[in-house]
C-alpha positions, -999 to +999 in steps of 0.1 A: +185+687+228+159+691+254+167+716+285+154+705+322+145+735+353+146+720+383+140+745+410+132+746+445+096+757+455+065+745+440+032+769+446+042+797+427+021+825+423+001+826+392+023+857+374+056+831+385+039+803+362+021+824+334+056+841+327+075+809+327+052+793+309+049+818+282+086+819+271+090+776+276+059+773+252+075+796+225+104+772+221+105+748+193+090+709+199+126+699+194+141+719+219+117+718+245+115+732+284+108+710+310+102+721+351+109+701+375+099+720+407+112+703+444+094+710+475+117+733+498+121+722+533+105+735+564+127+765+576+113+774+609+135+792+639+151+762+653+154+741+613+191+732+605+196+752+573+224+733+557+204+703+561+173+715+553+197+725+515+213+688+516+182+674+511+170+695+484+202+690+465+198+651+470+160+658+453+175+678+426+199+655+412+175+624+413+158+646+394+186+653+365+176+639+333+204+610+327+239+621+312+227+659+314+249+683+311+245+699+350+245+742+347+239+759+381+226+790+390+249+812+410+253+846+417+294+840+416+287+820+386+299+834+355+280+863+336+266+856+300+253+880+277+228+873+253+249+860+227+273+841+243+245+821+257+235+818+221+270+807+214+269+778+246+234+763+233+254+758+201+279+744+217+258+720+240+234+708+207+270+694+191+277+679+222+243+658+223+234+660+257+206+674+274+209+706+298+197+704+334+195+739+348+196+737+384+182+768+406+182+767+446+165+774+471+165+810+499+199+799+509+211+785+475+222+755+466+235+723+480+272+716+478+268+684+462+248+704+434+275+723+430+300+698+420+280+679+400+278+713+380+296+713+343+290+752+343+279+780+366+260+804+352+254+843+370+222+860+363+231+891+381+257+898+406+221+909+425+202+879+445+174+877+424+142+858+439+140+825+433+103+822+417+119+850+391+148+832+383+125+807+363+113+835+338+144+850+335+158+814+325+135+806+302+131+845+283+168+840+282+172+806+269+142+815+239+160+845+231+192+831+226+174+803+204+157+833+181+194+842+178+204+814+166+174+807+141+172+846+128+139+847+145+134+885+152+119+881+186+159+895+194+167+925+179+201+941+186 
């Protein structure tokens, strides 16, 4: 099972792509990270927002790995703790399929993102930024995997 990021911005700051990078690099070759980073539109005083968001979801799903399973981020989304996120990548390695994580831009994300979404998954019920939501993602997604292999980076 490989998991896919794809998440609007590119030019992150160096502490954004160090952080990510750390936690994608601890996970095992055969459950490997992947970014996929989208340009975000040019929002200036007069830019039309919800087209400025269309377009970015159109970029995003052309960017889904094929027959991915499709989990958005969203602060309505529901709330996982630490093991039940252990519990889902379980769930999604018997169902074969990849995991495409999707993550918005300012104003979120594009409503054709959000249908093509299997799952929603909440972070925080705070509106986290964006660049963050990478780290988080992946520190989550290697911590749930040490769960699951008995590797005692988690500790309850």
């Amino acid at each position: 099972m490989r998991f896919q990021l794809v998440a609007v911005g590119n030019k992150m700051p160096s502490w954004v792509t160090t952080g990510y990078e750390e936690y994608a690099r601890r996970l095992p070759p055969d459950t490997p990270l992947q970014l996929t980073e989208i340009a975000a539109g040019k929002r200036g005083k007069k830019a039309n927002i919800a087209r400025i968001t269309e377009h970015e979801g159109e970029q995003m799903l052309t960017q889904v790995n094929k027959g991915s399973r499709i989990v958005t981020l969203e602060v309505n989304g529901k709330p996982w703790t630490t093991a039940k996120l252990a519990q889902r990548m379980q769930q999604w390695q018997l169902d074969g399929r990849d995991v495409s994580f999707l993550i918005g831009g300012p104003e979120g994300l594009s409503s054709a993102c959000q249908q093509a979404s299997e799952e929603k998954w909440s972070l925080s019920a705070l509106t986290l930024p964006h660049p963050m939501v990478r780290i988080i993602v992946a520190e989550a997604l290697f911590r749930a995997w040490s769960l699951n292999n008995n590797h005692p980076y988690h500790r309850e």
